[in-house]
C-alpha positions as CSV (number, residue, x, y, z in Angstrom):
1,X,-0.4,10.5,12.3
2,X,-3.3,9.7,9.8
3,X,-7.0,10.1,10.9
4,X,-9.8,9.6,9.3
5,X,-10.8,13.3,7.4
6,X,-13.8,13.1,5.0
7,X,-16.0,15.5,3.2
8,X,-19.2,14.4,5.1
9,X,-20.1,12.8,8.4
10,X,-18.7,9.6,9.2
11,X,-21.1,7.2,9.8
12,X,-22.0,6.4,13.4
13,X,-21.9,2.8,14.5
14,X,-24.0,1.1,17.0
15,X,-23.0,-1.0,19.7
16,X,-22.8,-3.9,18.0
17,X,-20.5,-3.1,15.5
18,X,-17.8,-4.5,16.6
19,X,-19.0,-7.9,18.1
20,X,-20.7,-8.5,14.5
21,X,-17.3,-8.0,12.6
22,X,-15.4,-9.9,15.1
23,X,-18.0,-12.7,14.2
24,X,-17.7,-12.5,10.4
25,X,-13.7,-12.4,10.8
26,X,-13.7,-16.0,13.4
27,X,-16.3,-17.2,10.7
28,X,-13.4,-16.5,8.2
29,X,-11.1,-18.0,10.2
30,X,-12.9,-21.1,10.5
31,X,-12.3,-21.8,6.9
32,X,-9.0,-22.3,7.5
33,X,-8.8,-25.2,9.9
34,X,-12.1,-26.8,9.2
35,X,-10.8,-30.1,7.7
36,X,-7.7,-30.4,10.2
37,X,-9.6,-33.0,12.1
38,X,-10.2,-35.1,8.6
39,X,-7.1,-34.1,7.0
40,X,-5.6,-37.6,7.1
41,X,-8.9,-39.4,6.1
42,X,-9.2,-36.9,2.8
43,X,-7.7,-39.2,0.0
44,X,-10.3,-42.1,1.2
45,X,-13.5,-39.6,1.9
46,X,-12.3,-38.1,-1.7
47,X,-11.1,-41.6,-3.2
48,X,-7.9,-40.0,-4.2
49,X,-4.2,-40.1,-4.0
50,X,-2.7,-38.4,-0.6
51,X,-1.1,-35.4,-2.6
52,X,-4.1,-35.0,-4.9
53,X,-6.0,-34.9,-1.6
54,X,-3.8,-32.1,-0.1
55,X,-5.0,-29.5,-2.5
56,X,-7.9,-29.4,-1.1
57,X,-6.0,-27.1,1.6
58,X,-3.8,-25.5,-0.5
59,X,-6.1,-24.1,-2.8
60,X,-8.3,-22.2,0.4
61,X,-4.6,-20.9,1.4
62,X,-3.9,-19.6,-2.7
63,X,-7.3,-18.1,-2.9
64,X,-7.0,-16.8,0.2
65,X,-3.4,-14.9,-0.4
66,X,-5.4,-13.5,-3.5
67,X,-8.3,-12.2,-2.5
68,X,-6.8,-10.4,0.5
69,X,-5.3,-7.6,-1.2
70,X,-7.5,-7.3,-4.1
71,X,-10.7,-7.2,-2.0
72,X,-8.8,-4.6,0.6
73,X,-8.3,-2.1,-2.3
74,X,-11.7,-2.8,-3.9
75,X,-13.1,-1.8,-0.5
76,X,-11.3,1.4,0.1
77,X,-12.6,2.1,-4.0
78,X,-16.2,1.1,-3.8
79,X,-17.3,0.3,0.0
80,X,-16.2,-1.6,2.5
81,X,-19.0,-3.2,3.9
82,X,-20.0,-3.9,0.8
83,X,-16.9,-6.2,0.0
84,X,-17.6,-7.1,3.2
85,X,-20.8,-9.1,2.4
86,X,-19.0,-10.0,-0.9
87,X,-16.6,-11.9,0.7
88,X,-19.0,-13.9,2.9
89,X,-21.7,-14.9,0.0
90,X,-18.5,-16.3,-1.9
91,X,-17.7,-18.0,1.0
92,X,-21.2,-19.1,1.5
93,X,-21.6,-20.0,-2.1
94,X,-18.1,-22.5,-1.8
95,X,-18.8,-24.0,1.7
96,X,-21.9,-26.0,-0.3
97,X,-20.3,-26.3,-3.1
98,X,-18.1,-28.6,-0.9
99,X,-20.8,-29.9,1.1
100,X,-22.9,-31.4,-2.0
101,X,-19.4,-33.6,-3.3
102,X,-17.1,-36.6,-2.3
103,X,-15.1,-35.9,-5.6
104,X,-11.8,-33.9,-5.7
105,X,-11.8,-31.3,-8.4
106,X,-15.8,-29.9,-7.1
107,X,-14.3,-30.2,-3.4
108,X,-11.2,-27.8,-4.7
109,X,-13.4,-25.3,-6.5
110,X,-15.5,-24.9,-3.6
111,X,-12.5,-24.9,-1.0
112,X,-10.9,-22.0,-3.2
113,X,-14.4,-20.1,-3.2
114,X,-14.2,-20.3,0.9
115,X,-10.6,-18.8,0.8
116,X,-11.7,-15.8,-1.0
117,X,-13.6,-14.8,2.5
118,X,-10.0,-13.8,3.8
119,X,-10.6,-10.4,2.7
120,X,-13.1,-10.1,5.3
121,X,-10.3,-9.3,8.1
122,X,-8.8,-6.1,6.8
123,X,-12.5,-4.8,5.4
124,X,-13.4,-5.2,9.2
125,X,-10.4,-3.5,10.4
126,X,-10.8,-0.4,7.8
127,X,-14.7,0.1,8.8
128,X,-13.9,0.0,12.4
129,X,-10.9,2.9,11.7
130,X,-13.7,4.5,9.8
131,X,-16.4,4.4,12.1
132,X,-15.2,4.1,15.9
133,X,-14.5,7.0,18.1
134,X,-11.1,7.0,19.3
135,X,-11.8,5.1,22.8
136,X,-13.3,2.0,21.2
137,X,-10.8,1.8,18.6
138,X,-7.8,0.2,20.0
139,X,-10.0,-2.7,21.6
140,X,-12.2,-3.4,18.6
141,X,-8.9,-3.6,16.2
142,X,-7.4,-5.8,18.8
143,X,-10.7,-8.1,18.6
144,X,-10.8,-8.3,14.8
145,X,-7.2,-8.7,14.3
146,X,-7.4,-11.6,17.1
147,X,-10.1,-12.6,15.2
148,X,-8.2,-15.0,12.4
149,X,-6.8,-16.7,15.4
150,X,-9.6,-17.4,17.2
151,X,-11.4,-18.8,15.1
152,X,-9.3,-20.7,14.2
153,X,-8.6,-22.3,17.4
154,X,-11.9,-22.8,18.5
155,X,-13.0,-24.8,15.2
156,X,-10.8,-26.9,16.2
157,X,-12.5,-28.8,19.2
158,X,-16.0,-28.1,17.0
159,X,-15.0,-29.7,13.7
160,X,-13.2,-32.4,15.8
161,X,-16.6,-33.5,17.5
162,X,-18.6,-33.2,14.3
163,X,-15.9,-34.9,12.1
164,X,-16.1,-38.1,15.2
165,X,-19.8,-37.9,15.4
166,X,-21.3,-36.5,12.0
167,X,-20.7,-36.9,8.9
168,X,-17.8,-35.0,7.8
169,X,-19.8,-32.8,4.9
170,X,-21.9,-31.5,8.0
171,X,-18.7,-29.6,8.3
172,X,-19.7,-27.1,5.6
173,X,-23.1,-26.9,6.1
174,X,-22.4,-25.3,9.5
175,X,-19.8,-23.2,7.8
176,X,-22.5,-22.0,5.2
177,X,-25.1,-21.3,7.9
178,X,-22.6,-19.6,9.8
179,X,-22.0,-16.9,6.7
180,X,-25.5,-16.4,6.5
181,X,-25.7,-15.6,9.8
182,X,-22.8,-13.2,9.1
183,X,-24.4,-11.4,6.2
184,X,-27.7,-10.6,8.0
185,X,-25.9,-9.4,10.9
186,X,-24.0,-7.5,8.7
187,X,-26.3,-6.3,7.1
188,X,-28.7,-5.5,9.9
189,X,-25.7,-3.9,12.4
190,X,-22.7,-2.5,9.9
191,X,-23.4,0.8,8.1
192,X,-21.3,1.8,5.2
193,X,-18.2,3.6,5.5
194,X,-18.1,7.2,3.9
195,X,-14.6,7.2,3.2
196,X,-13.4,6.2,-0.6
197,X,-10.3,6.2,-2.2
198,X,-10.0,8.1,-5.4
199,X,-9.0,6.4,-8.8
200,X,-10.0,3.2,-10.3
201,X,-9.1,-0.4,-9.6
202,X,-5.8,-1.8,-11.3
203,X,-6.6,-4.7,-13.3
204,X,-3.2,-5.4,-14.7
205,X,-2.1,-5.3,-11.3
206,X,-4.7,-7.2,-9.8
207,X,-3.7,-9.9,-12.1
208,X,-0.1,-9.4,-11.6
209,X,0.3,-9.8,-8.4
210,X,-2.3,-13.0,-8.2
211,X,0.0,-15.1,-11.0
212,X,3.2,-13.8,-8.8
213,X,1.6,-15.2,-5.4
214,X,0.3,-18.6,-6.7
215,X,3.8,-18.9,-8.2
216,X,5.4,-18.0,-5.0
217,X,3.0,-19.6,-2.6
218,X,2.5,-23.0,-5.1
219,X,6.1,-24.2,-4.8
220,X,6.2,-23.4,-0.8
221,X,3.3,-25.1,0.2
222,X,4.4,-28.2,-2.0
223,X,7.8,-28.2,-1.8
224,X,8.0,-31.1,0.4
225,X,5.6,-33.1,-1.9
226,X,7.8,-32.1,-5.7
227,X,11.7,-31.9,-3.7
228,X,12.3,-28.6,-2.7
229,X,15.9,-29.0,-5.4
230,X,13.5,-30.2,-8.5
231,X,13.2,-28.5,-11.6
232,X,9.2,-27.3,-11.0
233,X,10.0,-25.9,-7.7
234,X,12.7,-23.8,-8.8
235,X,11.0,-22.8,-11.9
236,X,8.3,-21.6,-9.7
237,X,10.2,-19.4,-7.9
238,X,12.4,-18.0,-10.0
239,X,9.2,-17.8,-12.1
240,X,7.5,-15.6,-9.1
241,X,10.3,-13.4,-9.0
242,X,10.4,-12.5,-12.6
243,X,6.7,-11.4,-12.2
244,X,6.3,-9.9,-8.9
245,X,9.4,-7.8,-10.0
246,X,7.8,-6.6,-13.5
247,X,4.8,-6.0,-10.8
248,X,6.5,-3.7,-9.0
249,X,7.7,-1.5,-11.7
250,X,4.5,-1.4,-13.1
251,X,2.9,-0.4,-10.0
252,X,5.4,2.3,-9.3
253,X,4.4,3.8,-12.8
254,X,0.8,3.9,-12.2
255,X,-1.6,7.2,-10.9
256,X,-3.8,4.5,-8.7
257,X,-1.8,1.0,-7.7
258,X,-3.5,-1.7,-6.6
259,X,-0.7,-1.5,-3.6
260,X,1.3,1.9,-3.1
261,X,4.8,0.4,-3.0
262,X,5.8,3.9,-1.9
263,X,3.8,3.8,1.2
264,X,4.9,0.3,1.8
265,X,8.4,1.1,1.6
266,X,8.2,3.3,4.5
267,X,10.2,2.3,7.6
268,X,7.0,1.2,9.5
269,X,4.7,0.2,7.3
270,X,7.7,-2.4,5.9
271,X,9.2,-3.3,9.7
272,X,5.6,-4.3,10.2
273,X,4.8,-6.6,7.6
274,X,7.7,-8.7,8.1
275,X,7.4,-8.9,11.0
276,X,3.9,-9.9,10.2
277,X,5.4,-12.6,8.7
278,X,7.3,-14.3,11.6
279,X,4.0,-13.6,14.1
280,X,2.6,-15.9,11.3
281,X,5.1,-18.4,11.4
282,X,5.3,-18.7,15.0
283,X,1.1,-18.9,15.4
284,X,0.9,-21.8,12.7
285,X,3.5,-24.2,14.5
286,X,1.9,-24.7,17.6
287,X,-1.6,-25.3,15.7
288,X,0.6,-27.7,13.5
289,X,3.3,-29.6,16.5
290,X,0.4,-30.0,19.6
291,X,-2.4,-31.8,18.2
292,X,-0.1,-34.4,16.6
293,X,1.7,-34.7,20.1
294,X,-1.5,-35.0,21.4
295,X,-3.2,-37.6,19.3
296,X,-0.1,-39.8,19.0
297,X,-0.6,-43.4,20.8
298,X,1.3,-43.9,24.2
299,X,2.8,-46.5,22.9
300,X,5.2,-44.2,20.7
301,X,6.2,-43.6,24.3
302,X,6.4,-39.4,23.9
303,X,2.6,-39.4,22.8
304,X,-0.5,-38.6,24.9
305,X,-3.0,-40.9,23.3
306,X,-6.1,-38.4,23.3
307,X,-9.3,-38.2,21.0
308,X,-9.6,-36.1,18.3
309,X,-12.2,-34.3,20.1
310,X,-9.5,-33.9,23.6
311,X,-6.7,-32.4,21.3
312,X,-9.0,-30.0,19.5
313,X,-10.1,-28.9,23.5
314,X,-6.8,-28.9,24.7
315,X,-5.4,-26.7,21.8
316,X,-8.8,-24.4,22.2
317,X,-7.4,-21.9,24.9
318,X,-5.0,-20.7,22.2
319,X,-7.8,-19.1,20.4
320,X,-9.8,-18.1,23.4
321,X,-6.7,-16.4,25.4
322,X,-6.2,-14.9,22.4
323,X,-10.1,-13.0,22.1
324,X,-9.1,-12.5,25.8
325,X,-6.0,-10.0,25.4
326,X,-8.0,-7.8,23.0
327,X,-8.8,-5.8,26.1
328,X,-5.4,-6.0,27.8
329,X,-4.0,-5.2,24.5
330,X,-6.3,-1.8,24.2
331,X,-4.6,-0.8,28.0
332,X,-1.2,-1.4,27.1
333,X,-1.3,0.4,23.2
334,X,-2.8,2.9,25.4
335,X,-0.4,3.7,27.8
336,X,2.7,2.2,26.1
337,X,1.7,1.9,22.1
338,X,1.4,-0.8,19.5
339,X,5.4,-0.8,19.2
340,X,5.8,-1.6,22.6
341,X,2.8,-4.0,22.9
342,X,4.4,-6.1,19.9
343,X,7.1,-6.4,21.9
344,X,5.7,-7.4,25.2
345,X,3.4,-10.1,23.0
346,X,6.7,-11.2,20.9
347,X,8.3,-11.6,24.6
348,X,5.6,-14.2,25.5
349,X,5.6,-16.2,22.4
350,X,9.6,-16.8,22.8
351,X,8.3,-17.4,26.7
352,X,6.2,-20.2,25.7
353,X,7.7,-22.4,22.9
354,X,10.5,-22.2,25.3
355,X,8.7,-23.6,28.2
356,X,7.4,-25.9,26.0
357,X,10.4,-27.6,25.1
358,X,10.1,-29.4,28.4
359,X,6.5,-29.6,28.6
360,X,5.7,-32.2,26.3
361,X,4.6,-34.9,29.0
362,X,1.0,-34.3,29.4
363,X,-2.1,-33.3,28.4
364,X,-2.8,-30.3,31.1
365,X,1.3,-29.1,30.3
366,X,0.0,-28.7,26.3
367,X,-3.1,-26.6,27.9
368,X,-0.8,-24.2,29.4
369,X,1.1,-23.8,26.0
370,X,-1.2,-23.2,24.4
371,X,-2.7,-20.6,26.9
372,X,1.0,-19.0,27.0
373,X,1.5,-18.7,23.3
374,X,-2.0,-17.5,22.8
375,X,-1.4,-14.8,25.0
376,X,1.5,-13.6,23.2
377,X,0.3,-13.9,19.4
378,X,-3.4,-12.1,21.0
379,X,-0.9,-9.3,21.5
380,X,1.3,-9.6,18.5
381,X,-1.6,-9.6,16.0
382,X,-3.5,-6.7,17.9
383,X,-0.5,-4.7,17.6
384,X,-0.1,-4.9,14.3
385,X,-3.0,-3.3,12.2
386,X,-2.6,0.3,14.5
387,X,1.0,0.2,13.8
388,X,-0.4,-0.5,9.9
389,X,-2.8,2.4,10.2
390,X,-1.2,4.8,11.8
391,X,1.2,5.0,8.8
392,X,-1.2,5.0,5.8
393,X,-3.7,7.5,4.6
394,X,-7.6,6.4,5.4
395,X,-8.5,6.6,1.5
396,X,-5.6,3.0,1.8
397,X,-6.3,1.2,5.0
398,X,-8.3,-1.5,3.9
399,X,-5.5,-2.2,0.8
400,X,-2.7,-1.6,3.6
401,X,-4.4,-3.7,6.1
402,X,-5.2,-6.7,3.3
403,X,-1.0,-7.0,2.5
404,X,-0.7,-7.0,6.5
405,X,-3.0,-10.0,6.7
406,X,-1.6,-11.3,3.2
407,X,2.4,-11.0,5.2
408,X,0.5,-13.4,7.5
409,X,-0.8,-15.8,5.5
410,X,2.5,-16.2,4.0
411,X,4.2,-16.4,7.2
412,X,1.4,-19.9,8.0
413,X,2.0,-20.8,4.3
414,X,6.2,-20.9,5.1
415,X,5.4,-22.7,9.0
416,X,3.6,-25.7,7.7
417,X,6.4,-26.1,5.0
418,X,8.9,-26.1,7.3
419,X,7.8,-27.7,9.6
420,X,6.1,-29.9,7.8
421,X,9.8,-31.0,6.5
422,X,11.0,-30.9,9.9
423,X,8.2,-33.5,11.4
424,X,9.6,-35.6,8.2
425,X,13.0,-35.7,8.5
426,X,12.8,-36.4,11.9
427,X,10.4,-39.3,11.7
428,X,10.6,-43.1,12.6
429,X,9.6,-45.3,10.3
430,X,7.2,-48.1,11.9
431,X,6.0,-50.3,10.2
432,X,6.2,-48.7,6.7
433,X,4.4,-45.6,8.7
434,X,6.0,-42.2,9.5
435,X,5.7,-41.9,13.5
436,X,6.4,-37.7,14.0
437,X,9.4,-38.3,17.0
438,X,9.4,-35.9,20.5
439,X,12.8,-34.6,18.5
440,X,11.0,-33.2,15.9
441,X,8.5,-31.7,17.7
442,X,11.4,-29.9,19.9
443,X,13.4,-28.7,17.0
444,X,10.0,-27.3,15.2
445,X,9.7,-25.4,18.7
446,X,12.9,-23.7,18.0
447,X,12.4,-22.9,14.3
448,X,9.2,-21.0,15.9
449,X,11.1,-19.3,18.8
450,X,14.0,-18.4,15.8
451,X,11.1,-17.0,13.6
452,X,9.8,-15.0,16.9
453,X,13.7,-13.6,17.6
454,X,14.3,-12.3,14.2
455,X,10.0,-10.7,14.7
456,X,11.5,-8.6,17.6
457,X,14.7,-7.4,16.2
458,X,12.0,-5.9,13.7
459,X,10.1,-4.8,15.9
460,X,12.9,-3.3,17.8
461,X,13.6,-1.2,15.0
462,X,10.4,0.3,14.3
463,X,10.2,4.2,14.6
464,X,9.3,5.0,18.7
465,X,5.8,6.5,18.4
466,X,4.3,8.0,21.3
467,X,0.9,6.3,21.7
468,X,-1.0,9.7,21.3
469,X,0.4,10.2,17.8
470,X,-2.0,6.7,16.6
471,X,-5.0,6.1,14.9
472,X,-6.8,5.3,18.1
473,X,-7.1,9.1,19.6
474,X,-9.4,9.6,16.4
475,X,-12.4,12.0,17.6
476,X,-15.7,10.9,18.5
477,X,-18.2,12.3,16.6
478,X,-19.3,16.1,16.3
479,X,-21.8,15.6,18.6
480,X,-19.8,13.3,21.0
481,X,-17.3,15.4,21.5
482,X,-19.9,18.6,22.8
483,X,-17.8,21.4,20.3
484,X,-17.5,24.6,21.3
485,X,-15.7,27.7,20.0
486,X,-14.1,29.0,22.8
487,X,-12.5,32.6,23.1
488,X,-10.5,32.0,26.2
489,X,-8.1,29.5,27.7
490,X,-7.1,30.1,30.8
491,X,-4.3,27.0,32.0
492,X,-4.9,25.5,28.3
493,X,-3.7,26.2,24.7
494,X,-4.8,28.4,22.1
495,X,-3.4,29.8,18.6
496,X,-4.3,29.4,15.2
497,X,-5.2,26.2,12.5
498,X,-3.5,27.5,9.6
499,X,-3.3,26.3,5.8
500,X,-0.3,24.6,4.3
501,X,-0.1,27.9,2.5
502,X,-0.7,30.1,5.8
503,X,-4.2,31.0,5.2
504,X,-6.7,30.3,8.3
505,X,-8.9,27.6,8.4
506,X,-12.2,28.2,9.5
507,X,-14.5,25.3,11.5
508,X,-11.7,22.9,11.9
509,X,-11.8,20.2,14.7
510,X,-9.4,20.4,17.2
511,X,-9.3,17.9,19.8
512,X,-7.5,17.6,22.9
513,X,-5.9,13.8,24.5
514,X,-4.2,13.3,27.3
515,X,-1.3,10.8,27.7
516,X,-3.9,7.9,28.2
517,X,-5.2,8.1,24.8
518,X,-8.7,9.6,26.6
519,X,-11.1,12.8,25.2
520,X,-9.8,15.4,27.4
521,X,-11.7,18.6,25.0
522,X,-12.5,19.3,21.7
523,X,-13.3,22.6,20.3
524,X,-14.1,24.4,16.6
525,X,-11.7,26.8,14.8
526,X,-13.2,30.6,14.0
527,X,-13.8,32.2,11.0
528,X,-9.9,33.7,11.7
529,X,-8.6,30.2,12.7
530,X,-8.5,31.0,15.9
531,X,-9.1,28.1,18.6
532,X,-8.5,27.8,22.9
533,X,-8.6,24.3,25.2
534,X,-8.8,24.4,28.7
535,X,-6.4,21.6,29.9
536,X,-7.7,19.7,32.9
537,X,-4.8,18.9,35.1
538,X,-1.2,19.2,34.0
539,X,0.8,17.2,32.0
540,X,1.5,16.0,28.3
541,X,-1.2,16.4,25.5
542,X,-1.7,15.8,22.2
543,X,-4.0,18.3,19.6
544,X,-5.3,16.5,17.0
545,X,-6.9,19.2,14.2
546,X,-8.7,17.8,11.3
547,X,-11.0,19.7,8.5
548,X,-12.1,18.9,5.2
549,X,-9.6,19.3,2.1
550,X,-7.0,19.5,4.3
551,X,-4.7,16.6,5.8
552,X,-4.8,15.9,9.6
553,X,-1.8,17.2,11.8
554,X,-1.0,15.7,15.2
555,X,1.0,17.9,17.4
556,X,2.2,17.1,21.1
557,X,2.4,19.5,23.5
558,X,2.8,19.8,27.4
559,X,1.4,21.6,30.1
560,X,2.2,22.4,33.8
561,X,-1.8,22.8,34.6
562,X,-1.4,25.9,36.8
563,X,0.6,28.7,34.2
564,X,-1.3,30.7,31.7
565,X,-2.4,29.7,28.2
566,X,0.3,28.0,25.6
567,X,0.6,29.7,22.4
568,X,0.6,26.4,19.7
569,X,-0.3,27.3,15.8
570,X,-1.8,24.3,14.2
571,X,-0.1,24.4,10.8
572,X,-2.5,21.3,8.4
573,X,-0.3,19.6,5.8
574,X,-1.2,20.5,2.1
575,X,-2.3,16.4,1.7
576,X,-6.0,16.6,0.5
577,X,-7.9,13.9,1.8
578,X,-11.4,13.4,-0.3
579,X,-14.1,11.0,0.7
């Protein structure tokens, strides 16, 4: 177990805290599917070729894979929230770059500038760890994880009725005024983390691993376009290899890594990410298979025939069910943990793009898909920043957190190539016009539900936690948590917190949870290291201690509730953590 141990008081958030940074992360979000409504209309709004045209989504989706990391670890160096609003004036300054053109290469360049805001979600996931007392935590992660999905399924149905009834550059103006609104709130509700990182920020690595992902992500996302046998697309990834290998031993050789391939080699951290990666593959093809079925004329005889504006509604509940399981998701960690709740969520994903194999015959059966599926990813994504943070140090959440959402990306980036080669292959050809077939959109159904089977056999082999030992049960605040030295513990626990090196450790927090993941009693360590908890009923507990210099310890412990006091030592690991 990691918490958050600092050399200073953390800061203390308000109520809106979390509400703001679920707002900047769906105004994120939004970047990504803002032009789906337009996407076939690009090359004429642009007056360009189709492929030249497509860029104009692949570079937010480079940029994006880019920033995420590097911005993560910049954060956990120099200030989260100050990244924070980094990310969103970039995003700001590139959303009217794009509204004041109708030419390709300024559209790209500003495009690009939005998908440096990606960032944003793992900044908002490490101020939350840093900040939050241990009851709001599991919620608000949920939320802000949730949050890429969300938003992007509810700009669908909004860009849809602007794109049919605007303009289309009105588009980025609402983007734009949306980031502004995201900075003031910002700045307004967010304090700054305390907690920093030591060591500087590695440039060579920084750029390494940005050639290596363009070169790996370049070739995927236009594969279909360059043959996925020619010459460029198989120098390009034999190309990333090379240098994400040469990467790798150079971060392994250096004091401060941009990414500590040492931490994310462990069991967890590792299980997670890919399986990051299949969550991501199974979220982008419904988003990719159900507006297409849905906007296809009846006369194809498997299509629906709605409006632009009707598919973006009908695909809408995927985002919303998906804010909606934040709180479910907060119960379950709580009771069962994040392994188990990525299990339950990967359960319902399979559940859906099952059920939707035979639901492809009306509008209202997409609806229910969509509502289904939501459900599950809602839970998948929650699940997987506490897994990510309860197996990293708090100096590296926000650069552990930015690869999780970067494993993502990459797991979209891989969906729309397959299945974009899927939808191809299967295709009639009316009329010199590629007509996606009710086949196609079944088989891409089944590569999803594939991706989703090999997602739980990694989740099924992620370490068993119990859900005390997580990030959530982080204290509330000195002063929250009414501390009290106590001398006596009859019916509770009592010992010593000690020193790696045996010594006692005065004024250390020690804080009692039950088996729910709720403040059951927190008390302060004497000047011999001496502490006592009075349990409140019997059962299992966890003691959390914490003080500065020293690393946090975890230790589980049960109680019958009516013997005498438990004997427990509290032994902190020699890990220094430094704000």
């Amino acid at each position: 177990m990691t918490l958050t141990t600092t050399g200073r008081p953390t800061a203390r958030a308000g109520g809106a805290v979390v509400p703001v940074l679920a707002f900047a992360g769906i105004v994120v979000a939004v970047m990504q599917t803002l032009l789906v409504p337009v996407i076939k209309d690009l090359p004429q709004l642009l007056d360009t070729s189709p492929s030249n045209a497509t860029w104009v989504l692949t570079s937010t989706l480079l940029s994006g894979a880019v920033a995420t990391p590097i911005m993560g670890r910049l954060g956990d160096l120099y200030g989260k929230r100050r990244l924070l609003v980094l990310s969103l004036t970039v995003m700001v300054f590139g959303a009217l770059v794009s509204a004041f053109t109708s030419t390709l290469v300024p559209m790209i360049i500003g495009r690009t500038l939005q998908g440096f805001a990606m960032g944003a979600i793992p900044l908002g996931i490490g101020l939350m760890r840093d900040m939050l007392p241990r009851e709001r935590l599991g919620s608000a992660m949920a939320l802000m994880s949730s949050s890429i999905g969300v938003g992007g399924g509810l700009a669908l149905p909004a860009a849809a009725l602007v794109a049919q009834h605007a303009d289309w550059h009105v588009l980025f103006y609402g983007a734009a005024g949306l980031g502004v609104a995201a900075i003031a709130l910002t700045f307004l509700a967010v304090p700054e983390s305390p907690v920093r990182a030591k060591g500087r920020f590695d440039v060579l690595g920084a750029l390494g691993l940005s050639l290596g992902l363009v070169l790996f992500l370049l070739p995927i996302t236009k594969g279909s376009d360059w043959g996925w046998s020619s010459p460029t697309t198989l120098g390009l990834f034999g190309a990333a290899a090379v240098v994400l290998l040469l990467w790798g031993v150079l971060e392994l050789r250096i004091s401060s890594p941009l990414v500590d391939l040492r931490t994310t080699a462990r069991r967890e951290v590792l299980l997670t990410n890919l399986a990051s990666i299949m969550v991501g593959v199974s979220f982008f093809v419904v988003s990719l298979v159900l507006p297409q079925l849905l906007q296809l004329p009846s006369a194809t005889g498997h299509g629906l025939g709605q409006s632009m504006v009707v598919a973006g509604l009908c695909v809408a509940p995927l985002g919303l069910t998906m804010m909606f399981t934040a709180p479910v998701y907060a119960r379950l960690s709580a009771r069962y943990g994040p392994r188990t709740t990525l299990i339950i969520g990967l359960l319902v994903i399979a559940l859906g793009y099952a059920g939707g194999l035979g639901l492809m015959n009306a509008a209202w059966q997409t609806v229910v898909i969509s509502v289904v599926i939501g459900a599950g990813i809602g839970l998948a994504y929650s699940s997987l920043p506490a897994l990510i943070i309860g197996a990293v140090p708090a100096s590296e959440t926000g650069a552990a957190n930015g690869l999780n959402t970067l494993m993502r990306s990459i797991g979209t980036s891989v969906s729309s190539a397959v299945i974009g080669m899927v939808l191809a292959d299967t295709a009639d050809i009316v009329g010199g016009v590629a007509v996606p077939t009710r086949h196609g959109f079944q088989v891409s159904f089944l590569v999803a539900t594939a991706a989703v089977a090999v997602g739980l056999v990694l989740a099924l082999c992620l370490p068993r936690r119990r859900p005390s030992d997580l990030p959530r049960l982080r204290a509330s605040g000195e002063g929250e948590a009414n501390l009290e030295h106590a001398v006596a513990a009859p019916g509770g626990f009592r010992g010593r917190v000690l020193a790696a090196d045996g010594t006692p450790v005065a004024r250390a927090k020690v804080t009692l949870i039950d088996r729910r993941g709720r403040h059951a009693g927190a008390t302060l360590s004497g000047e011999d290291g001496g502490y006592a908890l009075t349990v409140p009923a019997g059962g299992s507990y966890v003691l959390a201690a914490q003080a500065a210099g020293h690393g946090p310890l975890a230790c589980a412990a049960t109680h019958s509730g009516d013997a005498g006091p438990i004997d427990l030592d509290l032994p902190l690991p020699g890990e220094t953590v430094t704000a």
